[in-house]
C-alpha positions as CSV (number, residue, x, y, z in Angstrom):
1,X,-51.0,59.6,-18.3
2,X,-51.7,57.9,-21.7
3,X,-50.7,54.1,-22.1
4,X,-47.6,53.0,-24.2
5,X,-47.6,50.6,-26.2
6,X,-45.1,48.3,-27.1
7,X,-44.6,45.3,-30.0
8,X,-41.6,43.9,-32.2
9,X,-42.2,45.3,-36.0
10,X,-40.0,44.2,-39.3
11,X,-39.7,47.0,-42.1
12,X,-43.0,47.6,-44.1
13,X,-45.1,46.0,-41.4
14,X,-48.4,48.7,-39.9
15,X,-47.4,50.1,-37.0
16,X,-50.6,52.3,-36.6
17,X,-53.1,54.2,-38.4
18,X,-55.0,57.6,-37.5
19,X,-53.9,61.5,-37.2
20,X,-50.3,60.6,-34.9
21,X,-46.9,62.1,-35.4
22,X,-44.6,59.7,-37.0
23,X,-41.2,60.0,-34.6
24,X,-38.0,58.2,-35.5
25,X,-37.9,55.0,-37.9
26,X,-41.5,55.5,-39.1
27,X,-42.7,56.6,-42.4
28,X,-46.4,57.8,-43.2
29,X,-48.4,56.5,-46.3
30,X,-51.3,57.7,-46.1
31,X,-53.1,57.2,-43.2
32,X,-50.8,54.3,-42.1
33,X,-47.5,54.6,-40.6
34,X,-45.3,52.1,-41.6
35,X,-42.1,51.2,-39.9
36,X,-38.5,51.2,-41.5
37,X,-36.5,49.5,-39.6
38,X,-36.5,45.8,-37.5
39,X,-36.9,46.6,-34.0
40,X,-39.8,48.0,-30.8
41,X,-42.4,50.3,-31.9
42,X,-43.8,53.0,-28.8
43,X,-46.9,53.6,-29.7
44,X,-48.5,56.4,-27.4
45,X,-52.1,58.6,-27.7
46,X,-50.1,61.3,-30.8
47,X,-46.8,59.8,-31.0
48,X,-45.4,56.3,-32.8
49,X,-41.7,55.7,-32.8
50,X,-39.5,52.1,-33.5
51,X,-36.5,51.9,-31.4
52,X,-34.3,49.8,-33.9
53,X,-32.2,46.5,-32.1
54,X,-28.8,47.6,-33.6
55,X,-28.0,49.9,-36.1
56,X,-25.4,52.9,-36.9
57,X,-25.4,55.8,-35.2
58,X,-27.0,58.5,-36.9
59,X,-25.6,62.4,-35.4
60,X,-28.5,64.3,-34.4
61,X,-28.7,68.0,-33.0
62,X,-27.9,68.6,-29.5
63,X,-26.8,65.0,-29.0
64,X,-23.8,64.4,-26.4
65,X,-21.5,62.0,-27.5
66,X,-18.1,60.3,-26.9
67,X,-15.8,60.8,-29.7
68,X,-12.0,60.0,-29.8
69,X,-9.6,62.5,-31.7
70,X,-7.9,61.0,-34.3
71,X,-6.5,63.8,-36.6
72,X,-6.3,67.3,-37.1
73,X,-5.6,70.1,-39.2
74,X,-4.5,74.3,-39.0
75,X,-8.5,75.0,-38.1
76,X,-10.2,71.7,-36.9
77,X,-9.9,68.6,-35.0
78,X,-11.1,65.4,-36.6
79,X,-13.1,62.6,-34.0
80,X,-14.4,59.2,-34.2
81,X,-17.8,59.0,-33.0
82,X,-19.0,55.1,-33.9
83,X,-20.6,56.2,-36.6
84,X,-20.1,56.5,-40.4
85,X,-20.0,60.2,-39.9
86,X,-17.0,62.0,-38.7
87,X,-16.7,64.8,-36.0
88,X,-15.5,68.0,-36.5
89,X,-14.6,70.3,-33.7
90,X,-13.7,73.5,-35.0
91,X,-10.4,75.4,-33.4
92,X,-12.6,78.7,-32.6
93,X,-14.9,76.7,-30.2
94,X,-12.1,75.7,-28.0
95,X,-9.4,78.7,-28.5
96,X,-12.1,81.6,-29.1
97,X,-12.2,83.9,-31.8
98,X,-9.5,85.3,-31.3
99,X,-7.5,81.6,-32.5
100,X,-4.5,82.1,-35.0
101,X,-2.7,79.4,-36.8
102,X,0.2,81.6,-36.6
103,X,0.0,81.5,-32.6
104,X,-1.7,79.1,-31.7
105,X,-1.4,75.0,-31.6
106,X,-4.2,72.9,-31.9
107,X,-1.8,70.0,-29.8
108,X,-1.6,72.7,-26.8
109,X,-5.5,71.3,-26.0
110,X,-6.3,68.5,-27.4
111,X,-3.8,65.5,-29.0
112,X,-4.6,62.5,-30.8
113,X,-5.9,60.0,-29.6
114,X,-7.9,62.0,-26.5
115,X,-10.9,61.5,-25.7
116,X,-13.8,64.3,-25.2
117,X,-17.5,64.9,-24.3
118,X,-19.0,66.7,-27.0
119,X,-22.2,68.5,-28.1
120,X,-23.6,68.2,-32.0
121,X,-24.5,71.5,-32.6
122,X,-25.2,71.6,-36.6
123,X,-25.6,68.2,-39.3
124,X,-27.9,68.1,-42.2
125,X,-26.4,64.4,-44.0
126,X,-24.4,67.0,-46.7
127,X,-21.6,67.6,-44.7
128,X,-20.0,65.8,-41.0
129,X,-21.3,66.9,-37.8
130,X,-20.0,70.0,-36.3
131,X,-19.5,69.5,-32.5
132,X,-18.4,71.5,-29.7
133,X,-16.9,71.3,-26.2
134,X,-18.3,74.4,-24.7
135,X,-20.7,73.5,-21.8
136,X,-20.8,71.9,-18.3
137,X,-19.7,68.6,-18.5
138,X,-18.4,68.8,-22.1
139,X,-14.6,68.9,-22.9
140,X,-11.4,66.2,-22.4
141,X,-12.1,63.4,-20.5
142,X,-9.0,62.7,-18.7
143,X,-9.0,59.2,-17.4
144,X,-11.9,56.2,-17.8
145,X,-12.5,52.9,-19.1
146,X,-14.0,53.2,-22.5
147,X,-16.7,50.9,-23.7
148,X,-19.1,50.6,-26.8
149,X,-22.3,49.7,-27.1
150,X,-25.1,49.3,-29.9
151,X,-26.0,52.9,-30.3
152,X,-30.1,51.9,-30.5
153,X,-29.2,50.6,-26.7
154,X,-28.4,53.8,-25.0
155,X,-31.9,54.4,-24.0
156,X,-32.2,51.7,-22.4
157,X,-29.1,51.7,-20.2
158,X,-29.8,55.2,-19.6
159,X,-33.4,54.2,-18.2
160,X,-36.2,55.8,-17.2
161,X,-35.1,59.3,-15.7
162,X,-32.4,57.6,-15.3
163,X,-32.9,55.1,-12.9
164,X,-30.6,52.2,-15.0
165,X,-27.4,54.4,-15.0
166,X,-28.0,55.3,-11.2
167,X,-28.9,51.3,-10.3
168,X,-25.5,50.5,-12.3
169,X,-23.5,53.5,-10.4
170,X,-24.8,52.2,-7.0
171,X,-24.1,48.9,-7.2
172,X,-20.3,49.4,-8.6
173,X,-19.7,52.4,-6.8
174,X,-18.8,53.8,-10.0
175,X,-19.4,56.9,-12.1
176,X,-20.4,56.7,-15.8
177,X,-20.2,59.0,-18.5
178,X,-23.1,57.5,-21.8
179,X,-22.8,59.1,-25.0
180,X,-25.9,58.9,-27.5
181,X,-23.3,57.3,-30.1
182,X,-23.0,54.4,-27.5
183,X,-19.6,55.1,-26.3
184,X,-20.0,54.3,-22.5
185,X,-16.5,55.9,-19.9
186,X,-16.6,53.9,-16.5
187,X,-14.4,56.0,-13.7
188,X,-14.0,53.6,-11.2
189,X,-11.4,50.9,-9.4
190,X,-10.5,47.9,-11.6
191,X,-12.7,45.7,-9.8
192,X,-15.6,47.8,-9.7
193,X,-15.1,48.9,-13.2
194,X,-15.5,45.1,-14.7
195,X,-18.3,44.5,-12.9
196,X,-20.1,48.1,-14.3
197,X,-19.2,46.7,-17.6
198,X,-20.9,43.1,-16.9
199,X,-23.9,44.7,-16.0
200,X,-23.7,46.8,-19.0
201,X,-23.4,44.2,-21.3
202,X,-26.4,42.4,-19.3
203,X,-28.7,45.2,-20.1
204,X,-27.5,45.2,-24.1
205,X,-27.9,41.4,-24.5
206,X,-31.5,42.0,-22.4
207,X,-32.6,45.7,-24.0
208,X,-36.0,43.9,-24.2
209,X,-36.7,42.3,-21.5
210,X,-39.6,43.1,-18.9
211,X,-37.9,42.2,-15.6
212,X,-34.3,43.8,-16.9
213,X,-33.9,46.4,-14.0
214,X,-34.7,43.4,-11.0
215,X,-31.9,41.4,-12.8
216,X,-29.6,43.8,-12.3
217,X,-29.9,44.8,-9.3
218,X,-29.9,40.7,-8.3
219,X,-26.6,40.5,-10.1
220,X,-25.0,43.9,-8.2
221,X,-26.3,42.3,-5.4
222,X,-28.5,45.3,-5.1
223,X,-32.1,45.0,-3.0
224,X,-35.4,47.4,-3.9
225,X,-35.8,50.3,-0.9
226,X,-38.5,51.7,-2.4
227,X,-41.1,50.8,0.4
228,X,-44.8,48.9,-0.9
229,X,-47.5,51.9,-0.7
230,X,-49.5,50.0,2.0
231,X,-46.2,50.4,4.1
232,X,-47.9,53.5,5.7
233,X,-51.3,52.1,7.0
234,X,-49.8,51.0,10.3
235,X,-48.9,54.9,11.1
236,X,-52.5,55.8,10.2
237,X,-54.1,53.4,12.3
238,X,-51.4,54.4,15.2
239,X,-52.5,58.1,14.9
240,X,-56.2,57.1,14.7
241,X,-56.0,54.9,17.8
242,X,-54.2,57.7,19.8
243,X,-57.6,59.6,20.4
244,X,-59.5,56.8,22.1
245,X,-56.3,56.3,24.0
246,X,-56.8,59.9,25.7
247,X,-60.5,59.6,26.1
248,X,-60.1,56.3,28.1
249,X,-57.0,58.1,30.1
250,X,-59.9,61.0,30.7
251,X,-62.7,58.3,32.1
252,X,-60.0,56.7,33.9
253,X,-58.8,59.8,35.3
254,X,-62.4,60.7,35.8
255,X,-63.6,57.6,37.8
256,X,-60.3,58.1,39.8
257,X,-61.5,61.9,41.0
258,X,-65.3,59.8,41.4
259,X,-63.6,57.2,43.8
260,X,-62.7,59.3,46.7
261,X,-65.9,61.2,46.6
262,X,-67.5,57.8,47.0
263,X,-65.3,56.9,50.5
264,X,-65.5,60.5,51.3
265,X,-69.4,60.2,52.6
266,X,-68.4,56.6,54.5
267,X,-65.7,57.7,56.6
268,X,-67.5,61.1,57.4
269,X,-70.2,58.8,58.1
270,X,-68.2,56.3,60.3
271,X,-67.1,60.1,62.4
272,X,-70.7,61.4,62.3
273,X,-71.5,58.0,64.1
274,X,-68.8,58.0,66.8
275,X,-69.3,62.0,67.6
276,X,-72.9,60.6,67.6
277,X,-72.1,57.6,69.8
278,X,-71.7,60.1,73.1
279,X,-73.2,58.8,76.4
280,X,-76.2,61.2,76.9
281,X,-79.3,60.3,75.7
282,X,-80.0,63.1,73.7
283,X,-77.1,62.6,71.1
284,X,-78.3,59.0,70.5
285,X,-82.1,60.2,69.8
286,X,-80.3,62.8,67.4
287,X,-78.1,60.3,65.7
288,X,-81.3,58.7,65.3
289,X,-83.1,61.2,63.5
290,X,-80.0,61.9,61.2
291,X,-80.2,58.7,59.8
């Protein structure tokens, strides 16, 4: 697997240089890629990308995100997503197409001031994001605590594969719902709950630290199970020292069938001498001859 490389970059500062893709923040002047924006470039073998330390939220295509409806109209619901782009959620996605003004009312599903899990299905900076709440785990949220974070953040509270969100759930015993715009729902007890939210402000005050996930799970009072990989040398060693074990059970078991057949000869000797031990004359001259 390629390294990634990581440094702190200021706009117009060389990022890299050579035939990569330039990914999100980073412009391409000729063979340079230049960055746009103040933050960490990830530089990998075909890829360079600067993950900006705050910033806007900028919609993009297939994000999810955590909006909060705050008007509406005869066709649409209007949302705030922490960004300077409004949502719209169009009535067709949530009644069908079978939805009439006449009929139907928008309030009936959602109301002002709910919140929903949404999808960004169309934006092109002309026009506000078009969302939608068809999908597994996309529609009203109905309860949660409801905090905001610096959208340029997100990835790093989500983690790698996940593994910050599920240290954070863990530890709290809480379930968490992250939006791309950096709107963050905590379902949880009230003391569980503020101390999700400590740990997520931890990890946005930190985004850039190396030992971020260990400080964590310290502060959740959380301890690493994830055993060393020389934790399974002792049951190789065990299964290695099993076959001597047998062959020393045979030898034993061996000079054990040998030891009778040693005493065997003595005490048939010791009988061959008193049958041979007989008064006449004879017997003794033949006992004498047998030995």
């Amino acid at each position: 697997m390629p390294e990634l490389r990581r440094k702190y970059v200021v706009p117009g500062e060389v990022v890299a240089q050579g035939n990569m893709r330039a990914d999100l923040n980073v412009l391409r002047l000729g063979d340079k890629l230049v960055s746009t924006r103040v933050g960490m470039a990830e530089v990998s073998h075909d890829v360079v990308r600067v993950v900006p330390f705050s910033g806007p939220y900028i919609p993009r295509v297939d994000d999810l995100v955590v909006a909060k409806i705050i008007d509406y109209s005869a066709f649409a619901w209007e949302a705030d997503m922490n960004s300077c782009f409004f949502g719209i959620l169009p009535a067709q996605s949530v009644f069908g197409r079978d939805y009439s003004p006449a009929k139907d009312s928008l309030t009936e599903r959602l109301e002002v001031g709910d919140m929903i899990a949404a999808k960004v299905i169309a934006f092109d900076r002309t026009r506000d994001p078009l969302l939608s709440i068809s999908g597994p785990g996309l529609g009203r949220i109905p309860r949660g605590q409801v905090v905001k974070i610096s959208p340029a953040k997100v990835p790093r509270l989500i983690g790698k594969k996940g593994s910050m969100i599920k240290t954070i759930e863990n530890g709290t015993h809480c379930r968490m719902l992250i939006g791309q715009n950096g709107v963050v729902v905590i379902v949880g007890s009230t003391e569980d709950t503020l101390k999700a939210i400590k740990a997520i402000n931890l990890v946005e005050d930190e985004a850039h630290s190396v030992d971020l996930t260990e400080r964590v799970q310290q502060m959740l009072g959380l301890q690493v199970t994830i055993p060393p990989p020389t934790a399974t040398v002792p049951e190789v060693s065990v299964s290695v020292e099993s076959k001597p074990s047998s062959e020393e059970v045979a030898s034993t078991e061996s000079s054990a069938l040998s030891q009778p057949q040693t005493e065997a000869p003595q005490e048939l000797a010791t009988t061959e001498v008193k049958q041979e031990s007989a008064p006449s004359e004879g017997g003794q001259v033949q006992a004498n001859e047998s030995v």
